[in-house]
C-alpha positions as CSV (number, residue, x, y, z in Angstrom):
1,X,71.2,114.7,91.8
2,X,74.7,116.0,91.9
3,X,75.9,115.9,95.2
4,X,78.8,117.9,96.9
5,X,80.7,118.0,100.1
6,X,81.5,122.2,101.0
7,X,82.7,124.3,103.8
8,X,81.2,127.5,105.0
9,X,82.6,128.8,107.6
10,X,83.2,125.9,110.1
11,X,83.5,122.2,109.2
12,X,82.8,120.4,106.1
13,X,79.0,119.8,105.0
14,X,77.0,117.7,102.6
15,X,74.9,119.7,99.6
16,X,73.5,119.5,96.5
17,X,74.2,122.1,93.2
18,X,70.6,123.3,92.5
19,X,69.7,125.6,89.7
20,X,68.1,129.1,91.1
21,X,67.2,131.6,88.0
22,X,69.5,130.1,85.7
23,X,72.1,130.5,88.5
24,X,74.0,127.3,90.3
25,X,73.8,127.2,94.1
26,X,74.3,125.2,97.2
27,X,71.9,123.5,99.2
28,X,73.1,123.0,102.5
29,X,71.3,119.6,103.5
30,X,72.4,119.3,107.2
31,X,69.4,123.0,106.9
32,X,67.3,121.6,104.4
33,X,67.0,117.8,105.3
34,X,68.2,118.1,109.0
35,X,69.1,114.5,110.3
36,X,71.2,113.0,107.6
37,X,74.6,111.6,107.9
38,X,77.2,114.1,108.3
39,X,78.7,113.0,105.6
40,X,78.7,111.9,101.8
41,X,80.1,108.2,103.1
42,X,77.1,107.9,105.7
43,X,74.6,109.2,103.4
44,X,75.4,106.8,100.6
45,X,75.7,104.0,103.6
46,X,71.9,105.1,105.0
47,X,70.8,103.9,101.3
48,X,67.2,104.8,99.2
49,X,65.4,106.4,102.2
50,X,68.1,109.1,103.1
51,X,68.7,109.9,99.3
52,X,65.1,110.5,98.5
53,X,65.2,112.7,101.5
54,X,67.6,114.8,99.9
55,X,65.5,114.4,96.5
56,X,62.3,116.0,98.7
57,X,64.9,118.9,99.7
58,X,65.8,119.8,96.4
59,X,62.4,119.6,94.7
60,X,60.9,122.5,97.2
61,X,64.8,124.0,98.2
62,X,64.7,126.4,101.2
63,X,66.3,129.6,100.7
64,X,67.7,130.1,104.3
65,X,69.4,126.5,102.7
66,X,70.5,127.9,99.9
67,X,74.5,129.4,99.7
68,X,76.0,130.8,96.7
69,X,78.7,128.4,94.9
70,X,81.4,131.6,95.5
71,X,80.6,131.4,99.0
72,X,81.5,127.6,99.7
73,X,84.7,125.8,99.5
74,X,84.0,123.0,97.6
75,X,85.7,120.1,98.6
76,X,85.8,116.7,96.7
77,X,82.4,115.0,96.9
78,X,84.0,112.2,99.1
79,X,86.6,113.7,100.8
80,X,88.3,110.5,102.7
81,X,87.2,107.4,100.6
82,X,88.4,104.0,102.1
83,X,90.2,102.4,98.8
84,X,91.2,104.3,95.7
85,X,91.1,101.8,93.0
86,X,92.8,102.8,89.9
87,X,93.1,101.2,86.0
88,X,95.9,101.6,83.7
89,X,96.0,101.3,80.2
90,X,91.9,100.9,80.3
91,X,91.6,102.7,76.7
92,X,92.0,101.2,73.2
93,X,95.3,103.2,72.1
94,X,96.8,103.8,75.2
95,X,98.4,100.3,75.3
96,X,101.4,99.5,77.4
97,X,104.6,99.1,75.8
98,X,103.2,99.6,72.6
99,X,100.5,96.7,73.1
100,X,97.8,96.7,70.5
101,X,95.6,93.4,71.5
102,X,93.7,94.3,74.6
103,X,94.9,93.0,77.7
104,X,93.2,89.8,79.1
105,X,93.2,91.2,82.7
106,X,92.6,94.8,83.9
107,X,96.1,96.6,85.2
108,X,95.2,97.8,89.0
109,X,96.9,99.6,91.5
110,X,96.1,101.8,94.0
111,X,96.0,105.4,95.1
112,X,96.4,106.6,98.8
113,X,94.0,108.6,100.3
114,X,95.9,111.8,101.0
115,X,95.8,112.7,97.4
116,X,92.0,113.7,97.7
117,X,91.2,116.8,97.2
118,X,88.0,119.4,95.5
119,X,88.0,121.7,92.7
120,X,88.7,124.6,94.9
121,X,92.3,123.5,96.5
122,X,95.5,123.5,94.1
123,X,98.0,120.6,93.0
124,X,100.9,121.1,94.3
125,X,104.1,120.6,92.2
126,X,106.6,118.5,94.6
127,X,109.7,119.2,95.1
128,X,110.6,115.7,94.2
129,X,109.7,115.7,91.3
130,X,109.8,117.2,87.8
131,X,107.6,115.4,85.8
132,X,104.3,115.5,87.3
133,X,101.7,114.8,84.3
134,X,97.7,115.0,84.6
135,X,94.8,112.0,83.6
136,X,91.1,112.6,82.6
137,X,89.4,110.0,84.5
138,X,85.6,108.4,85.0
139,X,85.0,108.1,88.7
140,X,83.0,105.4,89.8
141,X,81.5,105.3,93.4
142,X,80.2,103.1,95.1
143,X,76.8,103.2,97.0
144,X,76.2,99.5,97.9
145,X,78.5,97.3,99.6
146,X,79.4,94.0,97.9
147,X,81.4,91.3,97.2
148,X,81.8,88.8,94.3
149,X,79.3,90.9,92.7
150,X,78.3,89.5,89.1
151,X,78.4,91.9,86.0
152,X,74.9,92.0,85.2
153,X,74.1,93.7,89.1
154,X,77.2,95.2,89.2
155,X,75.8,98.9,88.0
156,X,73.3,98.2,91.0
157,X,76.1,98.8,93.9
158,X,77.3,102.2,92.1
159,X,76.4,105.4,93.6
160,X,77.5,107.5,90.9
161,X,79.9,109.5,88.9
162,X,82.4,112.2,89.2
163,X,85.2,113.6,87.4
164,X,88.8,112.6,88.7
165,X,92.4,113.4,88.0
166,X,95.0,111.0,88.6
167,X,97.8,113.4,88.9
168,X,101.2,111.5,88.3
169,X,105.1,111.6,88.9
170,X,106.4,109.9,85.9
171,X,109.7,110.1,87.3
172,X,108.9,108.4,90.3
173,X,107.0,105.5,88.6
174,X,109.8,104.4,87.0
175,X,112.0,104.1,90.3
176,X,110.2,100.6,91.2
177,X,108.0,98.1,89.2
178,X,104.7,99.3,91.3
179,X,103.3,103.0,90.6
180,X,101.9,103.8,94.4
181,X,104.2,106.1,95.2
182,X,104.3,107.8,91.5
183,X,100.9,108.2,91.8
184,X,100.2,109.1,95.5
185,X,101.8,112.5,96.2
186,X,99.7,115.4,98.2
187,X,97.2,116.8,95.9
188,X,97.2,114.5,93.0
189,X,94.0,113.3,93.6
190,X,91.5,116.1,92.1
191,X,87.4,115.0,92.9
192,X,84.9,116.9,91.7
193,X,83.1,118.9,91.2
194,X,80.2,117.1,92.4
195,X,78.5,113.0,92.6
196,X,76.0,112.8,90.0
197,X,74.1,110.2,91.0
198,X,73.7,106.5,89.1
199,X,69.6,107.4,88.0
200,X,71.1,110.7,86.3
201,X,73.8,108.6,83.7
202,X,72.3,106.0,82.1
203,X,75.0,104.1,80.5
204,X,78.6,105.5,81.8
205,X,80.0,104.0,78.3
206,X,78.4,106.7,76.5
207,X,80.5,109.9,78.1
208,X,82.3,112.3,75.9
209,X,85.5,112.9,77.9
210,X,87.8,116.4,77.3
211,X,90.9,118.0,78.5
212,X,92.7,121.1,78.2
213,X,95.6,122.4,79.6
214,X,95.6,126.1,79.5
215,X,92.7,126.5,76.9
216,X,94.5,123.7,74.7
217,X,92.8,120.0,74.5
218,X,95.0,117.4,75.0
219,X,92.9,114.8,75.3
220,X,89.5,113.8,73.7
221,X,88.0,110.7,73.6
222,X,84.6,108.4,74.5
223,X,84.0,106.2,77.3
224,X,82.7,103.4,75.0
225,X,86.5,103.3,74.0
226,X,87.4,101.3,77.4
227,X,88.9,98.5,76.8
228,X,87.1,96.9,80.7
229,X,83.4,98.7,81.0
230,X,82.4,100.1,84.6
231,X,79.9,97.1,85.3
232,X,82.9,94.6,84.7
233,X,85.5,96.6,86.8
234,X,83.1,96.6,89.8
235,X,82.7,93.4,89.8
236,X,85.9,92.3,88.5
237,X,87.6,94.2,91.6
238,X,85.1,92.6,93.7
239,X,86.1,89.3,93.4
240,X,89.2,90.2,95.6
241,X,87.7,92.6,97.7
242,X,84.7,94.0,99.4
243,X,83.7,97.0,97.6
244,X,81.7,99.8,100.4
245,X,80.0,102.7,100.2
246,X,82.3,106.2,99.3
247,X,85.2,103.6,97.7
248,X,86.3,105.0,94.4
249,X,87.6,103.3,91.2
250,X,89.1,105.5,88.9
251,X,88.4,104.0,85.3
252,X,91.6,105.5,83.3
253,X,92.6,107.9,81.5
254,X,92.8,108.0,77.3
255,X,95.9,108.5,75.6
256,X,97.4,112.1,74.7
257,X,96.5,113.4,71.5
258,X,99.2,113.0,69.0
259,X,100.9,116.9,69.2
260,X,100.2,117.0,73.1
261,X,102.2,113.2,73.3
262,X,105.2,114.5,71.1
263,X,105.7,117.5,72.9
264,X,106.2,115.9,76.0
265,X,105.2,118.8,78.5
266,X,104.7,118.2,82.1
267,X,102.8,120.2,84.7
268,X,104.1,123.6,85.3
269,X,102.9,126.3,88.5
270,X,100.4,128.4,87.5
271,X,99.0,125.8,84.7
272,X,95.1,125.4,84.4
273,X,94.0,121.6,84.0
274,X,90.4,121.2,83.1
275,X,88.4,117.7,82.5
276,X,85.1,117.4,81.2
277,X,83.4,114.0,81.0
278,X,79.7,114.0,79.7
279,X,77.0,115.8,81.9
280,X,79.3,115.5,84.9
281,X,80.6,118.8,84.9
282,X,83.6,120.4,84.8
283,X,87.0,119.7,87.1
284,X,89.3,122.7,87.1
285,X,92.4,121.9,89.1
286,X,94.9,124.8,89.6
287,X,98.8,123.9,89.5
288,X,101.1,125.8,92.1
289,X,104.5,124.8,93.5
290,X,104.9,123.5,96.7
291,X,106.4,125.7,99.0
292,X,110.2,125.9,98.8
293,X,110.2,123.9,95.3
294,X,112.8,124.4,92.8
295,X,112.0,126.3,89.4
296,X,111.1,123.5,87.1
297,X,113.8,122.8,84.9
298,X,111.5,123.3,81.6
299,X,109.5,126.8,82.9
């Protein structure tokens, strides 16, 4: 299933993308499958049964359910989630420091809520900053709470996948030792476009990942290339703390190619950012200046 959170006219919804004549729609669950959680957290929290009531939905899908995809907003598939987890330097040739041995521990930090948003709603170029750079990212979420969860069950507590964008402020990651604020700006958390559930990906190491920047890749890689799989981050992570339902751990991003590396470009308004990872779909993000920003200095 590839699950979405929308808004049609008032207040956000939960759907599903369903195929209708060769054309991708909405299903509008709180019509089709009235009774569910209001929301993409509480459904993955209410577990098997509410999930195979959205499977009933979308095997016989109502058409007074049913809204075309240019009629919603589409907003990222968890729109709040409790923790963003991140990894740094989690692919073989994107070492820190010039590092070539892997690392012995994963490189966490975290990513504050407020950077969230869907494939329909822009990044926003601060005015603080002039080097705001983009990440192709494998997002895991999770669908079963846990805690000191071993690696062999640790796929088990994973809802699914999604495409993330861990939108950055180079600048302001070198002002301190920690990357928080860097990496925690409005916007500079693009989600989307939808959760593809865990039963539709069956090993998350075997994702072809892409990313252009105005029709020109910049990045191309393989999931297999992490240096720490999915299964070990979860539970990894979970030693510390208790993973829940809707909590996100972004998996990192793969180094630059070598052209898009040397040339050094960051983000400019009116720049087109799109990530493709797999079956997943597509996440198109669309950069604008924030209101009252400076021209960047390299436009």
């Amino acid at each position: 299933m590839r699950l979405v959170t929308f808004e049609a006219g008032a207040g956000e919804r939960l759907g599903a993308f369903v195929d209708v004549a060769g054309e991708e729609q909405v299903l509008d669950l709180s019509v089709a499958a009235p009774g569910l959680p209001a929301d993409m957290i509480g459904l993955l929290a209410a577990g098997p049964a509410a999930l195979g009531r959205v499977r009933a939905a979308l095997e016989r899908p109502e058409s007074a359910a049913l809204r075309r995809r240019t009629d919603v907003v589409l907003k990222a598939p968890v729109p709040r989630p409790g923790k963003i987890l991140c990894i740094g330097y989690n692919y073989r040739g994107h070492g820190a420091a010039g590092a070539v041995a892997d690392p012995e521990f994963p490189d966490v930090f975290a990513k504050t809520a407020n950077t969230v948003i869907g494939p329909d709603a822009s990044v926003l170029l601060p005015r603080a900053s002039h080097e705001v750079d983009y990440e192709a990212e494998l997002a895991v979420v999770i669908g079963t709470a846990g805690r000191e969860i071993a690696p062999e069950d640790a796929l088990e507590h994973v809802a699914g996948y999604a495409v993330f964008n861990d939108v950055s402020a180079r600048d302001w990651q070198r002002h301190g030792s920690q990357w928080v604020l860097g990496k925690s700006f409005d916007t500079f958390g693009p989600f989307g476009p939808a959760l593809v559930t865990a039963d539709e990906v069956p090993d998350p190491q075997d994702l072809d990942l892409h990313l252009s920047v105005n029709g020109r890749t910049t990045v191309a890689s393989h999931t297999g290339a992490m240096i720490f799989t999915v299964s070990f981050l979860v539970s990894y992570l979970s030693e510390v703390v208790t993973l829940e339902p809707g909590d996100v751990i972004a998996t990192g991003t793969p180094q630059k190619l070598p052209d898009a590396l040397a040339e050094g470009r960051f983000l400019q308004d009116g720049d087109i950012v799109e990530i493709t990872i797999g079956h997943l779909g597509t996440l198109t993000s669309t950069i604008r200046a924030a209101p009252g920003a400076a021209p960047h200095p390299h436009a």
